[in-house]
C-alpha positions as CSV (number, residue, x, y, z in Angstrom):
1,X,-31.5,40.7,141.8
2,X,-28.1,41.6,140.1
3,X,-28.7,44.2,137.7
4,X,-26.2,43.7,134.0
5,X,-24.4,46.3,134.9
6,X,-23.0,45.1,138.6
7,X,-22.8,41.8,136.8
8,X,-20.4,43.5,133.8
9,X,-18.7,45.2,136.9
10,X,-18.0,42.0,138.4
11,X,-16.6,40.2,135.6
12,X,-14.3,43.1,134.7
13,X,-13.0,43.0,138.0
14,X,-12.3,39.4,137.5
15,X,-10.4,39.5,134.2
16,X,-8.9,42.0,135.6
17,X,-8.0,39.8,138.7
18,X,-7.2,36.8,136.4
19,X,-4.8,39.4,133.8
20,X,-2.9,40.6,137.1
21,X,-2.2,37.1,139.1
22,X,-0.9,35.7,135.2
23,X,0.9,39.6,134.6
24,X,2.4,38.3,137.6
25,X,3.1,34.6,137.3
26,X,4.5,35.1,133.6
27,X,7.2,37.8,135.5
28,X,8.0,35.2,138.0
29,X,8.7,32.4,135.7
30,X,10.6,34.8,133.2
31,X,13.1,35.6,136.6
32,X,13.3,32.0,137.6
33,X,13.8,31.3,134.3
34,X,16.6,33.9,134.6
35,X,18.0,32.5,137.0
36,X,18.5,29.0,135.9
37,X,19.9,30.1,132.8
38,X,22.7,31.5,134.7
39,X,23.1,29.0,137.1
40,X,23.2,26.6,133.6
41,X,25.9,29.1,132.0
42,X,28.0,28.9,135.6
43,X,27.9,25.3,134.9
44,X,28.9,25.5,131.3
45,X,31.8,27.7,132.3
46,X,33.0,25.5,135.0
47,X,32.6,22.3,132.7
48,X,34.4,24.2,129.9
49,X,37.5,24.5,132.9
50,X,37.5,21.4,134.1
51,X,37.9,19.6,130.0
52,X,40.4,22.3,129.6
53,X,42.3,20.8,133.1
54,X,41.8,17.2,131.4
55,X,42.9,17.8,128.3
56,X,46.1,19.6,129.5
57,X,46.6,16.7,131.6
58,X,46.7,14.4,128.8
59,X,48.7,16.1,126.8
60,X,51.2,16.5,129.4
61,X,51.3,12.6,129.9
62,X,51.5,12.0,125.9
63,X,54.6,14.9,126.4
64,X,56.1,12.6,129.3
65,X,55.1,9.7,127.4
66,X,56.9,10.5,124.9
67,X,60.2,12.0,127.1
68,X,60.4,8.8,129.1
69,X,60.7,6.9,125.5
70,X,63.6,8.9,124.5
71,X,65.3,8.9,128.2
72,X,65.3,5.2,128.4
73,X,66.6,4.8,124.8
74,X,69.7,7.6,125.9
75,X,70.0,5.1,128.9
76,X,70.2,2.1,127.2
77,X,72.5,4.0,124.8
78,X,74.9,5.4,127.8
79,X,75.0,2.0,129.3
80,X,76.2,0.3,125.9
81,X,78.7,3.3,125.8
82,X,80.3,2.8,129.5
83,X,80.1,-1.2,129.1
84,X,82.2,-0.6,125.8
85,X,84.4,1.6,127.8
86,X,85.1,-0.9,130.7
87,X,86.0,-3.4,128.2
88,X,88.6,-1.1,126.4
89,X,89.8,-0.3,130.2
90,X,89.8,-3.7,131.3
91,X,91.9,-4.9,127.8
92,X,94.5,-2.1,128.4
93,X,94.5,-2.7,132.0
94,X,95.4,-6.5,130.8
95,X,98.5,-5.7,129.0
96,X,100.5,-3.9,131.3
């Protein structure tokens, strides 16, 4: 027969058991825990990189956009000029 007191020591050493294994489950999950969070900040970081990389991008097209615009309007501008210039030439050329 189990006496109260081997049956108090027994269920002490149980809790205790049971505090231990969840001591030591709640320290496991807090470092995993750790660990995703900076394996989630390494992705936040890189994320944060590559909409910087995009955003420069864009801007750059808008900025060659925009150059391409007033390059084809100093073409067609120049072209006007030199037809203008071949007609004077050819006029002159016709009078001598």
């Amino acid at each position: 027969m189990i006496t109260q007191k081997e049956l108090d020591e027994s269920l002490e050493r149980v809790m205790n058991n049971v505090l231990l294994e969840m001591k030591l489950f709640r320290e496991h999950t807090d470092t995993r825990f750790l660990g995703i969070e900076s394996r989630l900040d390494r992705i936040e970081s890189r994320l944060d990189r590559q909409a910087g990389l995009v955003q420069s991008g864009a801007r750059a097209l808008l900025r060659f956009d925009r150059w391409s615009d007033t390059a084809d309007e100093r073409i067609a501008g120049m072209a006007d000029h030199i037809q203008s210039l071949e007609l004077r030439l050819a006029r002159l050329e016709s009078r001598r």
